[in-house]
GUROFI-401361 format. One record per residue (C-alpha): residue number from 1; y, x, z negated. Coordinates in steps of 0.05 Angstrom, whole numbers. Last residue first. Layout:
N
NUM,Y,X,Z
...
! end
This chain:
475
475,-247,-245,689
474,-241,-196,733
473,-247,-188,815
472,-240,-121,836
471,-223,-99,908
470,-211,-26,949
469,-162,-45,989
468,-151,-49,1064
467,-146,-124,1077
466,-99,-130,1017
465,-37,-100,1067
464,6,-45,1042
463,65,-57,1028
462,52,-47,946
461,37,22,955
460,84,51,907
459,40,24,845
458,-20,65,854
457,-51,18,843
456,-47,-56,852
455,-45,-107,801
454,-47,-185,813
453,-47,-219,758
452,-67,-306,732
451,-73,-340,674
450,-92,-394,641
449,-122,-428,710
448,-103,-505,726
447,-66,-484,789
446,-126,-437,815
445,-116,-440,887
444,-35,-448,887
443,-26,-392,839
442,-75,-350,872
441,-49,-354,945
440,26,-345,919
439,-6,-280,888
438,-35,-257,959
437,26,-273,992
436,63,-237,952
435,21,-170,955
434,14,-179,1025
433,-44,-220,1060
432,-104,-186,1111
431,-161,-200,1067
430,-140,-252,1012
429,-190,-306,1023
428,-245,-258,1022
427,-226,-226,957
426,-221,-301,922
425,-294,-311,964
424,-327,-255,941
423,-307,-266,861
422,-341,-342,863
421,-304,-363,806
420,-348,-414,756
419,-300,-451,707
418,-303,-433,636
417,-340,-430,569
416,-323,-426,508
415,-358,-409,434
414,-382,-444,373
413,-448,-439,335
412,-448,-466,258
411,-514,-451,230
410,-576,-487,201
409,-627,-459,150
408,-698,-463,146
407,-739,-403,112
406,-809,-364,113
405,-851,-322,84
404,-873,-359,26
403,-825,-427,33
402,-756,-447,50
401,-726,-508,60
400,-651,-526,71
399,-613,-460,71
398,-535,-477,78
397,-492,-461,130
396,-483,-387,174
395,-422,-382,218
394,-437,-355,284
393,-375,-337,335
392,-381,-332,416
391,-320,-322,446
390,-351,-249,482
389,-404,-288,511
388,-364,-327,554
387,-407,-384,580
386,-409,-403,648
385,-383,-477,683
384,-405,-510,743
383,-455,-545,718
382,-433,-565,638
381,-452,-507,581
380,-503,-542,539
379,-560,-495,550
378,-524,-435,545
377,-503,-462,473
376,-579,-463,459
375,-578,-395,485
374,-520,-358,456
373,-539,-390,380
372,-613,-360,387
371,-584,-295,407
370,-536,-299,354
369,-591,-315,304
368,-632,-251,325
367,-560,-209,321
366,-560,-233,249
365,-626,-204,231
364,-670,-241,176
363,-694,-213,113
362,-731,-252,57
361,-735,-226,-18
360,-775,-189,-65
359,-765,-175,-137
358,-809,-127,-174
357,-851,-130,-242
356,-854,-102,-306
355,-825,-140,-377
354,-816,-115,-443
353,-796,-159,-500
352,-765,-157,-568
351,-760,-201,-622
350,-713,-208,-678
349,-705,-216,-758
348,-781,-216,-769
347,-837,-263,-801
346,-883,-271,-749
345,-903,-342,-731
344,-908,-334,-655
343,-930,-255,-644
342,-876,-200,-647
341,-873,-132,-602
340,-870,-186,-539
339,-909,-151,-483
338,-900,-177,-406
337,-934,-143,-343
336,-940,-157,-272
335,-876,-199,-265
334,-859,-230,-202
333,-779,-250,-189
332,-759,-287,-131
331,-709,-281,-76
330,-717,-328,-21
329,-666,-379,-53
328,-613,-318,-47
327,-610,-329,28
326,-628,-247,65
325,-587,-219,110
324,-590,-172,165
323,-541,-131,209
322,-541,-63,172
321,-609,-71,146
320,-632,-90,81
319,-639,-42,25
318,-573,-42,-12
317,-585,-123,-12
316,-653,-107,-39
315,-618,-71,-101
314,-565,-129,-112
313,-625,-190,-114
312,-663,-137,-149
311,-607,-131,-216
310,-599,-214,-215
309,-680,-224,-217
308,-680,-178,-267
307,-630,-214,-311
306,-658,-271,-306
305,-728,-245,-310
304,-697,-221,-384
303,-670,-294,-406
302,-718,-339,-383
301,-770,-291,-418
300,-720,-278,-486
299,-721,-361,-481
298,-796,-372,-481
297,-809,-321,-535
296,-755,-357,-579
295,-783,-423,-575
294,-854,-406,-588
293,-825,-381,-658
292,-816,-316,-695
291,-792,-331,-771
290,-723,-313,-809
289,-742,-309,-884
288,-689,-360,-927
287,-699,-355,-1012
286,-688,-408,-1038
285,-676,-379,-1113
284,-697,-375,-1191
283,-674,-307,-1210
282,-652,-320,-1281
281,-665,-336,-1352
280,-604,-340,-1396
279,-603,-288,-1456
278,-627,-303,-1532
277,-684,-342,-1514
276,-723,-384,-1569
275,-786,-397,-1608
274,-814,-419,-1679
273,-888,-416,-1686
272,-928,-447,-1742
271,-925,-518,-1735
270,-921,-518,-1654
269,-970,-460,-1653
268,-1038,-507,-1640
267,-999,-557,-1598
266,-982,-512,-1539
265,-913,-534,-1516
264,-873,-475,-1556
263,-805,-503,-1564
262,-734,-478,-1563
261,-711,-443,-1503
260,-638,-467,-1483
259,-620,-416,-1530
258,-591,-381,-1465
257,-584,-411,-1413
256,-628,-441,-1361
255,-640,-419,-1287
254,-726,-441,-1276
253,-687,-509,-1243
252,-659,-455,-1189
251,-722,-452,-1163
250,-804,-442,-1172
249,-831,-477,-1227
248,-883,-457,-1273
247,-812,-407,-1301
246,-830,-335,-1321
245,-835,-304,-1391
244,-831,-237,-1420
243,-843,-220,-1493
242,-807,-214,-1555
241,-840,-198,-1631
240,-820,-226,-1698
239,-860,-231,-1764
238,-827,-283,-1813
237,-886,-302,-1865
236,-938,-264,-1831
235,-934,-205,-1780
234,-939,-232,-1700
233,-980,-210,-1644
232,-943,-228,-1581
231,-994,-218,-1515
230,-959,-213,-1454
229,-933,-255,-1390
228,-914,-314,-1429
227,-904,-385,-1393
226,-845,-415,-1380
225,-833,-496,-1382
224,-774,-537,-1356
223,-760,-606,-1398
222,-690,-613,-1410
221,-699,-579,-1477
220,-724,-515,-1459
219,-804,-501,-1453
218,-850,-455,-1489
217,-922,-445,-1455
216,-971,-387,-1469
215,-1001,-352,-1412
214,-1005,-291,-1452
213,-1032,-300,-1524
212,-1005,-308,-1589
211,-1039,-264,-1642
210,-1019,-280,-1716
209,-1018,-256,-1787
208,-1018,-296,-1847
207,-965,-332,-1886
206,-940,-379,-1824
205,-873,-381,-1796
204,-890,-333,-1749
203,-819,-318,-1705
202,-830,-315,-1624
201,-768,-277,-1583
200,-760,-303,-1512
199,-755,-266,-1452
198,-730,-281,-1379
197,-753,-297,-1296
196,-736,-355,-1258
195,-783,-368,-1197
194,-769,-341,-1117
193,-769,-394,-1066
192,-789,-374,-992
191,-758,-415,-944
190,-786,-397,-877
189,-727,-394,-817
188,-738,-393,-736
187,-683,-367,-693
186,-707,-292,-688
185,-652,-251,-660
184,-657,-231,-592
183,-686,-151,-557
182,-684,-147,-485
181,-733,-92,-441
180,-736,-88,-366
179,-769,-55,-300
178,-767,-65,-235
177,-804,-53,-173
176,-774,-67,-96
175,-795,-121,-40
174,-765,-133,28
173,-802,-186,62
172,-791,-192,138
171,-763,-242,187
170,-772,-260,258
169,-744,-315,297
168,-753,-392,308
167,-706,-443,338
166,-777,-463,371
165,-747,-461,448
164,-713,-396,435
163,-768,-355,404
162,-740,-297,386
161,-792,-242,373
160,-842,-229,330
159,-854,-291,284
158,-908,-279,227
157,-851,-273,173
156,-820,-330,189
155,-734,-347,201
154,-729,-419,222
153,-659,-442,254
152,-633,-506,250
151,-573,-511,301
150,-508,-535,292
149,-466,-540,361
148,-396,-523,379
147,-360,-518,446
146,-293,-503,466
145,-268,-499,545
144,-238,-446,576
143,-177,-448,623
142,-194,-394,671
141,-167,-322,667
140,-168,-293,736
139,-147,-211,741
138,-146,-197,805
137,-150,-112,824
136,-131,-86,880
135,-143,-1,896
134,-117,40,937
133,-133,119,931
132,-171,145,989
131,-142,120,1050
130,-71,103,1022
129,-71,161,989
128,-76,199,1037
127,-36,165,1095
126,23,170,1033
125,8,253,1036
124,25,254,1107
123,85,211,1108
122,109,255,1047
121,101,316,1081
120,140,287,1150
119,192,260,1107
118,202,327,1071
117,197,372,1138
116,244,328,1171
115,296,330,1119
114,307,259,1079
113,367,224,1068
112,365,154,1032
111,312,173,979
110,273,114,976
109,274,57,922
108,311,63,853
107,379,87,889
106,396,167,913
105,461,192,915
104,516,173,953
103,534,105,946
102,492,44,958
101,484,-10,989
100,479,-91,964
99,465,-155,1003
98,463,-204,967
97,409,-260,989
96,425,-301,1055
95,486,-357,1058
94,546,-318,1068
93,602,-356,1072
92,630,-330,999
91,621,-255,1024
90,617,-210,963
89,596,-139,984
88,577,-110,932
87,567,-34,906
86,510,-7,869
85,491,67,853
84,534,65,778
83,495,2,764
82,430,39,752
81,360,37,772
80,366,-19,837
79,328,-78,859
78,330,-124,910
77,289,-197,885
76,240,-225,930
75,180,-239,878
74,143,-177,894
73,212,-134,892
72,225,-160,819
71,150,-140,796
70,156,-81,822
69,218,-62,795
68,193,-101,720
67,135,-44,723
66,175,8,732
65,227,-8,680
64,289,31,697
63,326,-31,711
62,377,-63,761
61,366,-133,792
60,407,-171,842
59,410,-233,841
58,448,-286,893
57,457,-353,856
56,444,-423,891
55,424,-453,826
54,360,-472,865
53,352,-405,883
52,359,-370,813
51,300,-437,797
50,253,-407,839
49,275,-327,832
48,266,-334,754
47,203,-373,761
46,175,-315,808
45,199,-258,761
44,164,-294,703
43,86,-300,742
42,106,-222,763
41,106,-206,692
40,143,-142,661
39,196,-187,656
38,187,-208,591
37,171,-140,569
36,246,-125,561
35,234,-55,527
34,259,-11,588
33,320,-68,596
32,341,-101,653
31,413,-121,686
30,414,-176,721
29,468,-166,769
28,491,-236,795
27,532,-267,850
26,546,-334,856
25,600,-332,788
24,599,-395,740
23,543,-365,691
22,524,-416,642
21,455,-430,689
20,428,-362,698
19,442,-352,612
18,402,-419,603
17,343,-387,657
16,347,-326,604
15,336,-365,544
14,274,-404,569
13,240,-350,595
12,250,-308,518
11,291,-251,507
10,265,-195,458
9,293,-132,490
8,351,-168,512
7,375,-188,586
6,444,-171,608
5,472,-209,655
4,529,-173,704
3,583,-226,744
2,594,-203,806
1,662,-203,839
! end
């Protein structure tokens, strides 16, 4: 009896062949599934036949898969939709294929009774299609070869067009105006030292009146001298009066305490003036100004074209075209007008500057530097051999040199190429060959060849001979 073999969805070659070989019975159904792509291949269906063959098993196959049927019947296989229609015949000294029939009903192939109206109608409309509606087509998919190449590529403004032998192509300037203000801090510092500031009462010790002037000096015991500010006129014998002084000195040293005060420097009142300060003096500081300096204009420029040059780079990338690009070393700032609100020197807490300008930058196509990448690859393809332009893939490297107008940069070119097939002679060798034939043919011409399928359309009209198709040839 035969022994059924189911194949799953996701079965790989190697796992069915294993299944072939564990099975001890002759006779095989192999049963496929709809999803069983696998064996949607007629390449598969072939091996599977070979090596059923050399395991001297009888197959037959039953799916609903219309593609797998016709891929079974091209590789010699009978073939069935459902196990219900199929009966066996085992005969252990037969030595030809299984040889199935079926039951009443109708199996995957033709209907098995027919009236004479129907046959004749479908007879009529088969000579139809097969004049108008056959088609073949080959599908060859040669082993491809990879090639990569670096090319230095020079994108200039006066350039029109690609210039293949020159690596050159055209590029244009894309320019847009800006506009900017930044305020820093000053960093520069003035020391401005502010002088002690008090009073000191005066007592006349003589018996007639007296007028001390301003600008008189008194001085405290470690040596630091005032001066007066105002005029002290004094009664006699014990007249009092207090004034305002300030320290000669400017500083902290001016900071005394109080009765610290006690001598009037000027040698004509030493005898008849006594002197001191009832409070501490005060007020005598460093004081720090900040200052404006060379240094901080310089910087707040760096800074603000900086910062320009960083807002244009993203505007002119908005601008460029869909397929262009533009190296960031292109992309320079210009300003037509800078104003600092401070001058070098100035004493002031910050600095602010205004700047005008534009940024403009360097624009290149992409599809330019393809073109140029296709043709110097073209060049290196091997006699014999084509390039696939579809493989090719540009990878853009470093910009080495660039200048006003123009720039040098190199890319990374890689694509395949493969064998030359004359399409008129594969058609030509096939005239007048079946379907199987006509794939045998292919797989011994092209061994070395990725792939290779054989389609014909519409599917039902696979005995008809190649010589009367309508053939493609694609790669």
């Amino acid at each position: 009896m035969a022994q059924v073999v189911y194949v799953e969805p996701t079965e790989e070659l190697a796992s069915l062949v294993q299944k072939l070989e564990e099975v001890p019975e002759e006779d095989l159904v192999l049963l496929v599934p709809k999803g069983a792509r696998l064996l949607e291949d007629p390449l598969h269906w072939n091996l599977v036949h070979r090596h059923a063959r050399s395991l001297g098993k009888r197959v037959v196959v039953v799916t609903r898969n219309r593609e797998a049927q016709h891929a079974a019947r091209r590789a010699g296989f009978p073939v069935y939709r459902s196990l219900r229609r199929l009966k066996f015949r085992p005969d252990r000294n037969q030595t030809g294929p299984l040889t199935p029939f079926l039951k009443k009903g109708r199996g995957s192939g033709f209907p098995v009774v027919l009236g004479s109206v129907g046959l004749g109608s479908l007879l009529f409309l088969a000579l139809g299609a097969y004049l108008v509606v056959p088609t073949g087509t080959i599908t060859l998919k040669p082993l491809a070869q990879e090639m990569a190449l670096t090319i230095s590529v020079r994108a200039s403004e006066p350039v029109k067009e690609v210039d293949a032998a020159g690596n050159r192509i055209p590029a244009r300037v894309i320019y847009t105006p800006l506009e900017g203000i930044e305020t820093v801090d000053s960093t520069g510092h003035k020391a401005n030292p502010g002088k002690a500031i008090g009073e000191v009462t005066f007592l006349n010790r003589s018996p007639s009146r007296m007028s001390v002037p301003a600008f008189t000096l008194v001085a405290a015991g470690q040596g630091t001298q005032f001066t007066t500010l105002e005029q002290a006129d004094l009664s006699p014998s014990g007249g009092t009066r207090r004034v305002r002084i300030i320290a000669i000195s400017s500083g902290p040293v001016g900071n005394v305490g109080s009765m610290a005060i006690d001598r009037v420097v000027d040698e004509l009142y030493v005898s008849s003036l006594a002197v001191w300060n009832e409070l501490p003096t005060f007020g005598g500081l460093e004081e720090d100004i900040p200052l404006v300096t060379a240094q901080d204009q310089s910087n707040l420029r760096t800074r603000l074209r900086g910062k320009l040059a960083k807002e244009g780079q993203e505007q002119l990338q908005a601008l460029r075209g869909e397929s262009e690009s533009i190296y960031p070393a292109t992309i320079s700032f210009s300003p037509i007008e800078e104003v600092f609100d401070k001058e070098v020197g100035a004493e002031a807490p910050t600095l602010t500057l205004r700047v005008k300008g534009g940024v403009s930058g360097l624009a290149f196509d992409g599809k330019d530097v393809n073109t140029l990448a296709q043709k110097a690859l073209e060049g290196q393809v091997l006699q014999g051999f084509r390039l696939l332009p579809r493989t090719l893939a540009v990878a853009p490297l470093e910009a080495y040199d660039w200048g006003e107008g123009w720039v040098a940069f190199r890319v990374l070119a890689k694509a395949k190429a493969s064998i030359v097939v004359e399409a008129d002679r594969v058609v030509e060798s096939l005239r007048g060959k079946n379907p199987n034939e006509a794939q045998e043919y292919l797989s011994r011409q092209f061994p070395q060849r990725e792939q290779l399928n054989l389609q014909i359309k519409p599917l039902w009209l696979e005995w008809v001979p190649i010589y009367f198709w309508k053939m493609e040839v694609r790669y």
